[in-house]
C-alpha positions as CSV (number, residue, x, y, z in Angstrom):
1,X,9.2,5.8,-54.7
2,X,10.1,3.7,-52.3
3,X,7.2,2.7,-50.6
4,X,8.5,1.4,-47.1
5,X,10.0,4.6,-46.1
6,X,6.8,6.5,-47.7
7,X,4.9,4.7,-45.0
8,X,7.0,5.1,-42.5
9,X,7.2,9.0,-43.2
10,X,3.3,8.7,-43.2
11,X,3.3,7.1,-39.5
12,X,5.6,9.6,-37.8
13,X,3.6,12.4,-39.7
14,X,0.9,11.1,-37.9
15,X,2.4,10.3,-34.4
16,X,3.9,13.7,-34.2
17,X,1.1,15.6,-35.7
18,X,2.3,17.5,-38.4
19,X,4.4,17.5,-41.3
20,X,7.0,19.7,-39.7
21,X,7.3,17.7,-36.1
22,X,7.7,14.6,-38.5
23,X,10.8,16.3,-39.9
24,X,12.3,17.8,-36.9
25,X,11.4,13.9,-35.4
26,X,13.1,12.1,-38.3
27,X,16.0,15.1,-39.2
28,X,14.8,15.2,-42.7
29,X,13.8,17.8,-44.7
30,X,10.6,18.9,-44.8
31,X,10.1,19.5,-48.3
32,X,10.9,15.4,-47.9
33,X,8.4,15.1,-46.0
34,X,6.3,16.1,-47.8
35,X,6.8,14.9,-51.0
36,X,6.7,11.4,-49.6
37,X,3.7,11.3,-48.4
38,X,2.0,13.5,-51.8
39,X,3.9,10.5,-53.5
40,X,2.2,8.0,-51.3
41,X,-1.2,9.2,-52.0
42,X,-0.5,10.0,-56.0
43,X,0.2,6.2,-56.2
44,X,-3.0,4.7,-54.0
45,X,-5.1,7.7,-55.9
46,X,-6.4,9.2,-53.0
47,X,-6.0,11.6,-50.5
48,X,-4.6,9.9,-46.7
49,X,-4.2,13.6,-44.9
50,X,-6.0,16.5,-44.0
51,X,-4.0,19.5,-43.2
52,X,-5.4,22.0,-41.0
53,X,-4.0,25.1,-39.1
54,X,-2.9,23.0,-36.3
55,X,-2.5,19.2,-36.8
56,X,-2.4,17.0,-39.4
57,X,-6.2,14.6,-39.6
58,X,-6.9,11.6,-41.6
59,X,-9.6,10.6,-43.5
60,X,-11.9,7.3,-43.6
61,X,-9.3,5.6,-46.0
62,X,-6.2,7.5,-44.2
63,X,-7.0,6.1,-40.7
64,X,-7.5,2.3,-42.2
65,X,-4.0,2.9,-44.1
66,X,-2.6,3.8,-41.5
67,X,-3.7,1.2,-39.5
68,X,-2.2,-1.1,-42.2
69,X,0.9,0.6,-42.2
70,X,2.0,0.3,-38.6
71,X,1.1,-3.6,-39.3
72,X,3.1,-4.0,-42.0
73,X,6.4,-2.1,-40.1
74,X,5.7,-4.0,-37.0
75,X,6.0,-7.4,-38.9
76,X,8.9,-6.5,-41.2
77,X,10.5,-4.8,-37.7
78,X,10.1,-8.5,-36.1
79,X,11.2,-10.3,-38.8
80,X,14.7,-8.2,-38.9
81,X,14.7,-8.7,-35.1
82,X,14.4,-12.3,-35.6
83,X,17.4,-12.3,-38.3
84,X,19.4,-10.2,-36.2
85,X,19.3,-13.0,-33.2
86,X,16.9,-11.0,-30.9
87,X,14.8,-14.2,-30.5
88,X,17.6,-16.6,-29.6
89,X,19.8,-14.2,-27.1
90,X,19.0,-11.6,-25.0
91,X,20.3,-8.7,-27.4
92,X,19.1,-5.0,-28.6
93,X,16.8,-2.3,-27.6
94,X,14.2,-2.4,-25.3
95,X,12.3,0.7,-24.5
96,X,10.2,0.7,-21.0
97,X,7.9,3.1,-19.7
98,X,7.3,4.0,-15.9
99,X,5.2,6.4,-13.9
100,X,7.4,9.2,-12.7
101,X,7.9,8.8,-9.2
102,X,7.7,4.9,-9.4
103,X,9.9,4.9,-12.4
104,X,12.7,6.8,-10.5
105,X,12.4,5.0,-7.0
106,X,11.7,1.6,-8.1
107,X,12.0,0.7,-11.8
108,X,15.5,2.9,-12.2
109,X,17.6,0.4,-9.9
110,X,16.4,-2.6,-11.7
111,X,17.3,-1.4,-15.1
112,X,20.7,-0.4,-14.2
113,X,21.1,-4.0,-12.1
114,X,20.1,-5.5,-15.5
115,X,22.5,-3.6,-17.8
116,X,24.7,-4.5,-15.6
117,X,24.2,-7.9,-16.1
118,X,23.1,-8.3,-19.9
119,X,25.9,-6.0,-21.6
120,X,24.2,-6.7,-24.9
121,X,21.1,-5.0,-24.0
122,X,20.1,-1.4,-24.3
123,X,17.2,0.2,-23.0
124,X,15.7,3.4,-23.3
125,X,13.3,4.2,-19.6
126,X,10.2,6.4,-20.5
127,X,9.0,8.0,-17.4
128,X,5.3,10.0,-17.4
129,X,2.4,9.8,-15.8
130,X,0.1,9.1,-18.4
131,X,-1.1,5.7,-20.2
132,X,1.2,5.1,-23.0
133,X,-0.1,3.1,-25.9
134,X,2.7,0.5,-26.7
135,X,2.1,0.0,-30.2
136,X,1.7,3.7,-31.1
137,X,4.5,4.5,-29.0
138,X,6.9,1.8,-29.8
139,X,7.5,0.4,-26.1
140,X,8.2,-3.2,-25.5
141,X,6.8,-2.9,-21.7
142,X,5.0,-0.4,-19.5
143,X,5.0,-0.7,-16.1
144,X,1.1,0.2,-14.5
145,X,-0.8,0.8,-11.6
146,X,-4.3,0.4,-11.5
147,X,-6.6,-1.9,-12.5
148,X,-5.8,-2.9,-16.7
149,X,-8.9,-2.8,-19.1
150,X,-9.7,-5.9,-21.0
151,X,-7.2,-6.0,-24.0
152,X,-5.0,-7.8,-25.9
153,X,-2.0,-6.8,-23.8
154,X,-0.6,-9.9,-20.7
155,X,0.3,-8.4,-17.6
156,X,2.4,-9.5,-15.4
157,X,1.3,-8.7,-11.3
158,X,4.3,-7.8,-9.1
159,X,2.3,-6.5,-6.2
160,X,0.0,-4.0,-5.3
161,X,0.1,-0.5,-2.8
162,X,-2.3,2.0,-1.3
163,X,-3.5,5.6,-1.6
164,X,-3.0,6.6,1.7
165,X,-4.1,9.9,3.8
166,X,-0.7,11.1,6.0
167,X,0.4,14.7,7.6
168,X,3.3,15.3,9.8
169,X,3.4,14.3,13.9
170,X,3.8,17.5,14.2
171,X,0.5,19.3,12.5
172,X,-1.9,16.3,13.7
173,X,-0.5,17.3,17.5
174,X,-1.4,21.0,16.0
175,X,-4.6,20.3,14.5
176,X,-5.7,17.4,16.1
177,X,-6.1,13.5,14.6
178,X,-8.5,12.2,12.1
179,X,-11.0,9.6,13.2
180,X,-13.6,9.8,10.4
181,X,-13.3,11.0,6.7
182,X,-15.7,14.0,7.5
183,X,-12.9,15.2,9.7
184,X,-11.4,16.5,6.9
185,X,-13.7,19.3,6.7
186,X,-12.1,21.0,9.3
187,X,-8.5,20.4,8.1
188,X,-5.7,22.2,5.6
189,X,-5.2,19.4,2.8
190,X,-2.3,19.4,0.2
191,X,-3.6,18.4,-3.1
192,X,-1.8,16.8,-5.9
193,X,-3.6,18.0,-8.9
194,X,-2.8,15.5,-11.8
195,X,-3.6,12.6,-9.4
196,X,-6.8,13.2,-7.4
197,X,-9.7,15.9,-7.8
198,X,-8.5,19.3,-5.5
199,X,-11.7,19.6,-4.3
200,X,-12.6,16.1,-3.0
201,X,-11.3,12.6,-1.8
202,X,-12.2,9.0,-1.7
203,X,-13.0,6.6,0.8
204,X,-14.6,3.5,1.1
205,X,-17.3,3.6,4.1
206,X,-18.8,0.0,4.6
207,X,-19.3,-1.1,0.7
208,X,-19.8,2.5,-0.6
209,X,-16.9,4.7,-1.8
210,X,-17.9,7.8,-1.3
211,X,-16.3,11.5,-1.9
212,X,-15.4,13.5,0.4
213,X,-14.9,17.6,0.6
214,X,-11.3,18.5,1.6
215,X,-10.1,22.1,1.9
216,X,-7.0,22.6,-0.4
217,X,-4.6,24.8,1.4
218,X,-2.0,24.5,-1.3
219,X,-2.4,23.0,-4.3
220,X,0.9,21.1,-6.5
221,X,1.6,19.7,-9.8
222,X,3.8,16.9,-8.4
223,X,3.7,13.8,-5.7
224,X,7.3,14.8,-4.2
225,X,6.2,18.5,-3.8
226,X,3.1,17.4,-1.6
227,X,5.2,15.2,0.8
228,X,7.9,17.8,1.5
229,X,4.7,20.2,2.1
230,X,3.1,17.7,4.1
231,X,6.6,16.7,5.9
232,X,6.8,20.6,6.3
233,X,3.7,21.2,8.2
234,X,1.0,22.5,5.7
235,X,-1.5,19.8,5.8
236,X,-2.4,16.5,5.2
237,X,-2.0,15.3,1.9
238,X,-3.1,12.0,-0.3
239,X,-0.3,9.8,-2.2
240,X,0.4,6.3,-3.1
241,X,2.1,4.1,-0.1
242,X,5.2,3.5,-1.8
243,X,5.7,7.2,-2.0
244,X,5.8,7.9,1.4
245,X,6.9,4.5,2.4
246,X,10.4,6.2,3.9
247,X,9.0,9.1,5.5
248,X,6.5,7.1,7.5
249,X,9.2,4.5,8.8
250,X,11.7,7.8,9.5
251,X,8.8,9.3,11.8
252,X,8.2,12.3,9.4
253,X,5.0,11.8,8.4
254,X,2.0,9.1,10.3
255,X,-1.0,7.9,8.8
256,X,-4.5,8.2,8.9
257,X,-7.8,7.2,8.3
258,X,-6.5,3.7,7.1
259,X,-9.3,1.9,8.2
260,X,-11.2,4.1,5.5
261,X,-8.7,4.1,2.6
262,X,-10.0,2.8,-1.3
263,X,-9.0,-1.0,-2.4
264,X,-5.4,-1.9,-3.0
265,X,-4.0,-0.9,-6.8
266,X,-2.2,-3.5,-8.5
267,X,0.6,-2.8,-10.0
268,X,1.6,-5.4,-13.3
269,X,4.3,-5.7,-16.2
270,X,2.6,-5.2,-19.5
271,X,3.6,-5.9,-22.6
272,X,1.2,-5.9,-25.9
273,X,1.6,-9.8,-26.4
274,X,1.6,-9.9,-30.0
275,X,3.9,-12.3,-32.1
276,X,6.9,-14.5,-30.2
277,X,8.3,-12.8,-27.2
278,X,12.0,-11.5,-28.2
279,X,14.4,-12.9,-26.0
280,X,15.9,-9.5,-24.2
281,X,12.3,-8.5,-23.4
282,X,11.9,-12.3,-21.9
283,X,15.4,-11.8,-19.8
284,X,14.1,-8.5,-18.9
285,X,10.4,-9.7,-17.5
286,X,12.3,-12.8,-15.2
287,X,15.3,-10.7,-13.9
288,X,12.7,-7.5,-13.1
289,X,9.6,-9.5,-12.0
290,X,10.6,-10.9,-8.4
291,X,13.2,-7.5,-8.0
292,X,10.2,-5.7,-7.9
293,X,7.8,-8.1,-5.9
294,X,10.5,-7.6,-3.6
295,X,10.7,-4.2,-3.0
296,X,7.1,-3.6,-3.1
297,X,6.9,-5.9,-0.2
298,X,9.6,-4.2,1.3
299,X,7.0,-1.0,1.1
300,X,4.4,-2.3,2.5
301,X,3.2,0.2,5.7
């Protein structure tokens, strides 16, 4: 048995959830799969897995393997990327991850700038909106908005944007203008489901942040399908500033209730900050770092 590849046959079981994802994920067999890890537990004398009808679960001792496991990988993984010369040029992989919208507006141009410019760099781009766990995930950075929980990941601030309430010229000369948040009441809102509650909306009023009822006239699963509803007439909707940074300064869209909106998010460059930083994902922080301060101020409404 070799026990480095049992282990790492045991983490992608584990990442992807089953035996049979872990062998679509890896192109191996599953019946190699699976005899791996069996193997893996015959030789530690105890059981790592639980298989039920749906996903794979680990037990007490499974979940501190485990743990140890992706430890062990991560250091042999650095100590190859040190041999190889990652630490002393910028060379290799780097994977990234973005939130959608952001990712394709803002982070896309960098990267290509920066292939551009390190030819012996790759980099794989991740976009979702959803908090992706850098070790579990095997990403060197993640770019966020929001405020960061205390951890042991160093973040790197590149500027910060708003969530800000807009509709077109045209519906608020329809409807009329919003001068208080309550206003909303009597207004058609376009609500973007994965990013704010469809039935109500934040503002701060004096030090309180309070929630407020807004009538969903039509409800979407993305940020660009709100604006082109919004652009379009339907209502007024709620996005980040950097969003609609382009359709404000082209006169399709005008904001509102500004005076009213939640504190400013951050936005950062996080990496996990474990071990001695590889020179690509160095390169990579001080080309990307004032590219990006720069367009966010360039945003700014």
């Amino acid at each position: 048995m070799d026990r480095l590849d049992s282990m790492s046959t045991l983490l992608a079981a584990v990442e992807a959830g089953s035996l049979s994802a872990a062998s679509r994920k890896l192109s191996m067999p599953l019946a190699t799969v699976s005899r791996r890890v069996a193997e893996l537990e015959a030789h530690l004398g105890t059981r790592l897995l639980v298989r039920t009808s749906r996903r794979l679960a680990l037990t007490d001792t499974g979940r501190d393997y485990v743990a140890a496991c992706r430890r062990i990988l991560e250091e042999i993984g650095e100590a190859e990327r040190a041999a190889a010369g990652e630490y002393s040029a910028p060379r290799g992989e780097l994977q990234i991850t973005a939130p959608v919208v952001f990712g394709r507006l803002h982070v896309l141009p960098i990267v290509t700038a920066f292939l551009a410019a390190f030819p012996d760099i790759n980099i794989r781009l991740v976009l979702a909106d959803r908090m992706v766990n850098l070790l579990e995930e095997h990403a060197d950075l993640a770019v966020r908005i929001g405020a960061l929980a205390d951890s042991a990941l160093v973040a790197t601030r590149v500027g910060s944007i708003r969530r800000v309430a807009c509709a077109s010229p045209a519906y608020f000369a329809t409807s009329g203008t919003l001068r208080h948040p309550s206003d909303l009441a009597s207004h058609s809102c376009v609500t973007f489901e994965t990013l704010m509650s469809p039935s109500s909306w934040s503002f701060t009023l004096g030090r309180d942040t309070v929630a407020v009822a807004v009538r969903s006239r039509l409800a979407v699963s993305t940020a660009e399908a709100a604006i082109d509803a919004a652009v379009a007439g339907i209502g007024i909707t709620r996005v980040l500033s950097y969003q609609v940074a382009d359709a404000v300064r082209a006169g399709k869209l005008a904001l509102a209730l500004t005076e009213y909106e939640p504190p400013r998010s951050p936005v950062s460059l996080v990496t996990n900050g474990q071990g001695l930083l590889p020179q690509k994902l160095r390169a990579f922080l001080d080309f990307a770092a004032p590219l990006l301060r720069a367009r966010l101020e360039r945003c700014e409404l």
